[in-house]
C-alpha positions in Angstrom: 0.0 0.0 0.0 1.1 3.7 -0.8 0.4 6.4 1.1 0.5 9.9 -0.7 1.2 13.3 0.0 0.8 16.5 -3.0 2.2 20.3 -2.0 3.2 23.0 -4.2 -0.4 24.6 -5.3 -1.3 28.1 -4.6 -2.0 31.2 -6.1 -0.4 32.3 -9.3 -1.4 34.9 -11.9 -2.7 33.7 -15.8 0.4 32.9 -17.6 2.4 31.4 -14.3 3.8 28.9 -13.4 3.5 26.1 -10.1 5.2 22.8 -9.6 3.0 20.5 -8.0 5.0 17.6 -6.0 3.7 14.5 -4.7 5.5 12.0 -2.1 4.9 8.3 -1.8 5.6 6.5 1.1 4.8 3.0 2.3 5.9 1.6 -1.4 7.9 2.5 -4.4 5.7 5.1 -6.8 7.9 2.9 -9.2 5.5 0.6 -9.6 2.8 2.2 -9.8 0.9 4.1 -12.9 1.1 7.6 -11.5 -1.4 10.4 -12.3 -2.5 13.7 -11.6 -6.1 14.7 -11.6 -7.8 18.3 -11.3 -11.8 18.5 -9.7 -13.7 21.5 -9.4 -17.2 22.2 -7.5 -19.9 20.5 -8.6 -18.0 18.8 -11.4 -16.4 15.1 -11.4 -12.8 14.3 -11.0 -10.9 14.5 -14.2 -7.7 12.9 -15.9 -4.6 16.0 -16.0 -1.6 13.9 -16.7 -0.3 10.0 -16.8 3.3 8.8 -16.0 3.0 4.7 -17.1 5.5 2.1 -15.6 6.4 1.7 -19.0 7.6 5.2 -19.3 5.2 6.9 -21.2 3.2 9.8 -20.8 -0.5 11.0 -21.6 -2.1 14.4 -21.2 -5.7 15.8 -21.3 -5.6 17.8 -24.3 -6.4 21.6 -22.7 -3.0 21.1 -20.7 -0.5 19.3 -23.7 2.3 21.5 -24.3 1.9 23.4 -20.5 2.0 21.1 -18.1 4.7 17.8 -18.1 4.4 15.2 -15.6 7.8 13.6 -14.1 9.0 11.1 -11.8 12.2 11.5 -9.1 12.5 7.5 -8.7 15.3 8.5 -5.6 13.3 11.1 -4.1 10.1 8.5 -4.4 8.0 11.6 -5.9 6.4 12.3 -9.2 5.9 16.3 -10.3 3.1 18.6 -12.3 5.2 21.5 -14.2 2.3 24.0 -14.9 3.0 26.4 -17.3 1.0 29.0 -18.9 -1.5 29.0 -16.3 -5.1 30.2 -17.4 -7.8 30.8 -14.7 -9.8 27.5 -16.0 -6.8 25.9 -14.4 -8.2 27.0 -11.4 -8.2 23.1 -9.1 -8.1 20.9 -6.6 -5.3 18.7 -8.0 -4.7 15.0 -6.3 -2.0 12.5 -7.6 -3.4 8.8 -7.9 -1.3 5.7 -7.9 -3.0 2.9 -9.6 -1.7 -1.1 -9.6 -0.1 -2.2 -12.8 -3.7 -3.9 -13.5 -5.2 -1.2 -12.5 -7.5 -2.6 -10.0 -6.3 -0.6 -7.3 -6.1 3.2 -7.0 -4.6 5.5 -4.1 -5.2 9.1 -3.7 -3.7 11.8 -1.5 -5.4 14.5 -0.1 -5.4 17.3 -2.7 -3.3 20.7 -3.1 -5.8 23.9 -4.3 -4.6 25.6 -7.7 -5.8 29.1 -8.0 -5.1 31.3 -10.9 -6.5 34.6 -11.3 -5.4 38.3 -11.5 
């Protein structure tokens, strides 16, 4: 089991920038699938960003080419580099780890993206 633990969200101004960090413990995020997803009021959780074991990436289509998803396989923590920030941006964002069959998920708590002027 992995527990896991974002930071790094705040306030920034429309064309910022915020790197969003999450921190596994209890397990390796190594072997994991590790995403990022955004949720606003009212609204369901959605995909951001996908690291794959394999070492492949996905992205939502409204953030390809601004934001890039990473892994630190030392420091046990994957990061969001948000650029180009537009208020619609505006989040809660929460890293998920899923099971390589994907039966499994694990969430942290959330960090709270704000952009506006």
């Amino acid at each position: 089991q992995v527990q896991l633990v974002e930071s790094g969200g705040g306030l920034v101004q429309p064309g910022g920038s915020l790197r969003l960090s999450c921190v596994a413990s209890g397990s390796s995020a190594s072997s994991y699938h590790m995403g990022w997803y955004r949720q606003v009021p009212e609204k369901q959780r959605e995909l951001v960003a996908t690291s794959y074991r394999t070492g492949s990436t996905y992205y939502e289509p409204s953030v390809k080419g601004r934001f890039a998803i990473s892994r630190d396989n030392v420091k046990n923590t994957v990061f969001l580099q948000m650029n180009s920030l537009k208020p619609e941006d505006t989040a809660v964002y929460y890293c998920k780890a899923s099971t390589t069959t994907w039966k499994t998920d694990y969430w942290g708590q959330g960090t709270q993206v704000t952009v506006s002027s």
